[in-house]
C-alpha atoms as an extended CHARMM CRD file, in Angstrom:
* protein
*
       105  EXT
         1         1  UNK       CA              0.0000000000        0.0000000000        0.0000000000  PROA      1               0.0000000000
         2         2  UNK       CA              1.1680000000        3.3680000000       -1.2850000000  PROA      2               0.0000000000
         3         3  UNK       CA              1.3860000000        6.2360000000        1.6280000000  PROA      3               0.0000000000
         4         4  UNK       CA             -1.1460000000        9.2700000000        0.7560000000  PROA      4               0.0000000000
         5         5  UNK       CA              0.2590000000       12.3310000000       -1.2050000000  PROA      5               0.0000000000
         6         6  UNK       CA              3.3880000000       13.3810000000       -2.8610000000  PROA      6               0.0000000000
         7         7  UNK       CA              6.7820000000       12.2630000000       -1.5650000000  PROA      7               0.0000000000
         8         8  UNK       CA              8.4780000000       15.6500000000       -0.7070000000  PROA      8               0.0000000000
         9         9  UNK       CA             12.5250000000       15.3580000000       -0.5570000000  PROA      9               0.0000000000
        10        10  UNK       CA             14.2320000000       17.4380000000        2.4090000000  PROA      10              0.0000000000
        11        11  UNK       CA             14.6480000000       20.4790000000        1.0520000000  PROA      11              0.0000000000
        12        12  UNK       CA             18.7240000000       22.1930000000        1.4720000000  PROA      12              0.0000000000
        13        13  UNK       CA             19.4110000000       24.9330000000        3.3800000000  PROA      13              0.0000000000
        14        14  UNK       CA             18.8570000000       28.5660000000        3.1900000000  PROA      14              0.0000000000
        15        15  UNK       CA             21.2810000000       30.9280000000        3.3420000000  PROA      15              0.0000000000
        16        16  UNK       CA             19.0020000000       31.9890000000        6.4520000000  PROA      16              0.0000000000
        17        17  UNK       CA             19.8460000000       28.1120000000        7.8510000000  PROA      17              0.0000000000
        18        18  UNK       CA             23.6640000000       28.3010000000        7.2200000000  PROA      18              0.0000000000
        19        19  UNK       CA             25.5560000000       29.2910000000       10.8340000000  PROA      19              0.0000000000
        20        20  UNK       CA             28.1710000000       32.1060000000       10.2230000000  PROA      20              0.0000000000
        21        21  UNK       CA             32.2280000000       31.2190000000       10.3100000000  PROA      21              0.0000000000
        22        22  UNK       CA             33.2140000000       31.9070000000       13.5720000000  PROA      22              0.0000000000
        23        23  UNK       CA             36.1020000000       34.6300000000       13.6020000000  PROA      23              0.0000000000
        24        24  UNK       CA             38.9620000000       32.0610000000       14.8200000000  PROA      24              0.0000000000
        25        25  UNK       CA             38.2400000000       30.2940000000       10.9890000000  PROA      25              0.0000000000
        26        26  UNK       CA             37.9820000000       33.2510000000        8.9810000000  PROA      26              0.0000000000
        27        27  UNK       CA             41.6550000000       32.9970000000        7.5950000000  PROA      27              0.0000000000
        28        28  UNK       CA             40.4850000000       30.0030000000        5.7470000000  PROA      28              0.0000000000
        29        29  UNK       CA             39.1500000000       32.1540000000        3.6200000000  PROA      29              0.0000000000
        30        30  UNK       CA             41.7860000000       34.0800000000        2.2630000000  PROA      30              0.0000000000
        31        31  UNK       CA             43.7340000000       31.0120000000        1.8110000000  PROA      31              0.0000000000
        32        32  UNK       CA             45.4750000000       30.2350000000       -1.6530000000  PROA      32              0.0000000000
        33        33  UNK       CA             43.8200000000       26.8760000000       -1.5310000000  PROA      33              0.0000000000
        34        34  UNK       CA             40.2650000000       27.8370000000       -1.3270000000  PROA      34              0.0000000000
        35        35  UNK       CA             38.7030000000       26.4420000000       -4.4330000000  PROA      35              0.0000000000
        36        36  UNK       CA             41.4800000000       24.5090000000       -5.1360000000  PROA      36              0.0000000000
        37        37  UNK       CA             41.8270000000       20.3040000000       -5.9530000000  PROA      37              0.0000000000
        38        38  UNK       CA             41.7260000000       19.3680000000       -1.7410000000  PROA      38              0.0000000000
        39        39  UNK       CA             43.6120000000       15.7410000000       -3.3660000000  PROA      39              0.0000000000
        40        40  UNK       CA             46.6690000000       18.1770000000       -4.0010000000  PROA      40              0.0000000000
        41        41  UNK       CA             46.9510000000       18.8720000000        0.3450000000  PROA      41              0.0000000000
        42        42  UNK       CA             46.4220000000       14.9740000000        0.6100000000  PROA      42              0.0000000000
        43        43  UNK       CA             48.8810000000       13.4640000000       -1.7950000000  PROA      43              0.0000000000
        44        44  UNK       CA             48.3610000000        9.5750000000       -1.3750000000  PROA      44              0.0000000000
        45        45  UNK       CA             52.5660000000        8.7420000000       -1.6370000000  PROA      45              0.0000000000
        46        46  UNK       CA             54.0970000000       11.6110000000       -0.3490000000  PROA      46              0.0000000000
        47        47  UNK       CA             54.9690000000       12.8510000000       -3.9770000000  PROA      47              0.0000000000
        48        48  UNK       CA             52.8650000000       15.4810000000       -4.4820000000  PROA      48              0.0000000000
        49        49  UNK       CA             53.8840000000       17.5010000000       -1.3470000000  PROA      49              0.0000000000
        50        50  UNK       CA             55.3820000000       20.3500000000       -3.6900000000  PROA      50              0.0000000000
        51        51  UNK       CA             52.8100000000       20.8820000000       -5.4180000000  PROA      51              0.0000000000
        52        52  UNK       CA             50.8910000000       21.7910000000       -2.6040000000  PROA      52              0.0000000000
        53        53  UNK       CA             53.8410000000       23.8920000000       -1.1140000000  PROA      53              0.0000000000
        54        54  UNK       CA             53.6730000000       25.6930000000       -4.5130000000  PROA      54              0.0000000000
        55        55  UNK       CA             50.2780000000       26.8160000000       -3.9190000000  PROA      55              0.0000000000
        56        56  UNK       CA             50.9110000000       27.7690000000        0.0230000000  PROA      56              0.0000000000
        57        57  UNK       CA             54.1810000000       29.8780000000       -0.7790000000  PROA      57              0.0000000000
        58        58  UNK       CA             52.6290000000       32.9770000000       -1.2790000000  PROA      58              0.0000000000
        59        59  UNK       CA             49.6690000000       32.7320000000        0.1850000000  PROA      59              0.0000000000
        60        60  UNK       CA             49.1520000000       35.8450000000        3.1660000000  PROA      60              0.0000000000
        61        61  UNK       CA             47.5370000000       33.1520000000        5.8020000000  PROA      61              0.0000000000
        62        62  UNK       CA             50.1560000000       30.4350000000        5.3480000000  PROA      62              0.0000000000
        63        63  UNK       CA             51.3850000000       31.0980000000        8.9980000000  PROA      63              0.0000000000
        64        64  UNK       CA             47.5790000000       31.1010000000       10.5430000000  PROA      64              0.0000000000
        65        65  UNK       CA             46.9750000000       27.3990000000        8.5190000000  PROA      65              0.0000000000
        66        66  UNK       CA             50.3350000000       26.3700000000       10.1500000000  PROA      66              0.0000000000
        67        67  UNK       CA             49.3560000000       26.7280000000       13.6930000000  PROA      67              0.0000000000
        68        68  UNK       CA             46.0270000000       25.5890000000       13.2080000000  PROA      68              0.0000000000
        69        69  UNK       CA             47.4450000000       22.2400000000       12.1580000000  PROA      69              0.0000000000
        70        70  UNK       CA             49.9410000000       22.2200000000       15.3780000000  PROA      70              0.0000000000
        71        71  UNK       CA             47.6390000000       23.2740000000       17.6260000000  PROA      71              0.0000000000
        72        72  UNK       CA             45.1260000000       20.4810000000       16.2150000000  PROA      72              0.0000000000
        73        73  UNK       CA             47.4040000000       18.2060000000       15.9390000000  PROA      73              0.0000000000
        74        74  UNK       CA             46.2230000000       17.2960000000       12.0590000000  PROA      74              0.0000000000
        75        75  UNK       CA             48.6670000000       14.8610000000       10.8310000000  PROA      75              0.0000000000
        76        76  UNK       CA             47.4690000000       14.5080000000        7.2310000000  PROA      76              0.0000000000
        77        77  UNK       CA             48.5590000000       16.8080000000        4.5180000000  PROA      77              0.0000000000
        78        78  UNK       CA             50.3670000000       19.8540000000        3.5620000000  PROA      78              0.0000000000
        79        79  UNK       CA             49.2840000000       22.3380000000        6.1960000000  PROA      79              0.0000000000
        80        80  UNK       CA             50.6000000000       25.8710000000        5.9020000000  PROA      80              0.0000000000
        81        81  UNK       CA             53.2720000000       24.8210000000        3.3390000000  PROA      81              0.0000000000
        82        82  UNK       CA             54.4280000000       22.2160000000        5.8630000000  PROA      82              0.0000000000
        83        83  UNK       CA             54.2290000000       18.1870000000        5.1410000000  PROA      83              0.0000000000
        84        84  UNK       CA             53.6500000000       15.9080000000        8.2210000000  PROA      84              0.0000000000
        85        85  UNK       CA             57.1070000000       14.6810000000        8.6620000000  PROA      85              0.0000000000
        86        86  UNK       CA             57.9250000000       19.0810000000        8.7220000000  PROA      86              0.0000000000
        87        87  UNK       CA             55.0820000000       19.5850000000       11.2860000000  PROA      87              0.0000000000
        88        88  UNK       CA             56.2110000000       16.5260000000       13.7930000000  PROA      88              0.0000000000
        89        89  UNK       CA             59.6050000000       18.3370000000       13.9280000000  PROA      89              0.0000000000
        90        90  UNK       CA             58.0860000000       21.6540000000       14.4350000000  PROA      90              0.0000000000
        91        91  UNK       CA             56.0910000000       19.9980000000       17.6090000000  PROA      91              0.0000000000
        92        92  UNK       CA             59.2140000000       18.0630000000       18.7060000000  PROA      92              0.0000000000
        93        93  UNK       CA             61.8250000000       21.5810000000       18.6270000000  PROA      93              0.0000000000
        94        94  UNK       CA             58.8770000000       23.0460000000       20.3480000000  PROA      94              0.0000000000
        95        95  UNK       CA             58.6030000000       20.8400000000       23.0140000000  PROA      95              0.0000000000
        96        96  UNK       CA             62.5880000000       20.4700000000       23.5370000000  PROA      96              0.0000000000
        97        97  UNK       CA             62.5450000000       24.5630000000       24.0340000000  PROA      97              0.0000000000
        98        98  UNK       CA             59.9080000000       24.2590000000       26.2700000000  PROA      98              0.0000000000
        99        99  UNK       CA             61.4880000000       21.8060000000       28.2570000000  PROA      99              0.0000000000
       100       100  UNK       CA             64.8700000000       23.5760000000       28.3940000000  PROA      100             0.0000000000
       101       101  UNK       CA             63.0200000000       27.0750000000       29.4210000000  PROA      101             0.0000000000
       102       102  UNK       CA             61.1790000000       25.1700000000       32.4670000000  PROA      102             0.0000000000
       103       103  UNK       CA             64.3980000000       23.3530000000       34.0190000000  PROA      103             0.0000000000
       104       104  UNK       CA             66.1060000000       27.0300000000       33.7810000000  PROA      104             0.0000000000
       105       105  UNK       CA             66.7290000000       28.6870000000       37.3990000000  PROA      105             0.0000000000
């Protein structure tokens, strides 16, 4: 048995329904990236890591999309011009200074 009248698909969102980028994001959108192939940040085999650095040289929030991958601890992709293996030894000569500055008199 057939339900009663017409089958209505969910209808997508407004703009009205769409919540605002909170002001700690909005670098991401100045980014060189934005609009760009997202498989070029990921590279499957570690080859395609310059081309992604190509696209983060210039770009004015490279040192915002850094941090946010530190501080978030994303370990995937080219994040602020920096592969993984780059951002581990950011994190690692980070936490060696901070060890050295707390055993100082």
């Amino acid at each position: 048995m057939r339900p009663s009248g017409r089958f209505r698909p969910e209808r997508p969102p407004t703009g009205a329904d769409v919540e605002p980028i909170p002001d700690e994001y909005a670098w991401m959108l100045r980014g060189s990236c934005r609009g760009a192939d997202t498989r070029a940040f990921f590279p499957s085999n570690g080859l395609g890591v310059e081309a992604a650095q190509r696209i983060c040289h210039d770009c004015e929030v490279r040192s915002e999309c850094l941090e946010y991958a530190l501080v978030n601890r994303i370990e995937q992709g080219v994040w602020g011009g920096a592969s993984e293996r780059e951002r581990r030894r950011i994190l690692r000569s980070r936490r060696r200074a901070k060890a050295s500055y707390e055993t100082m008199p």
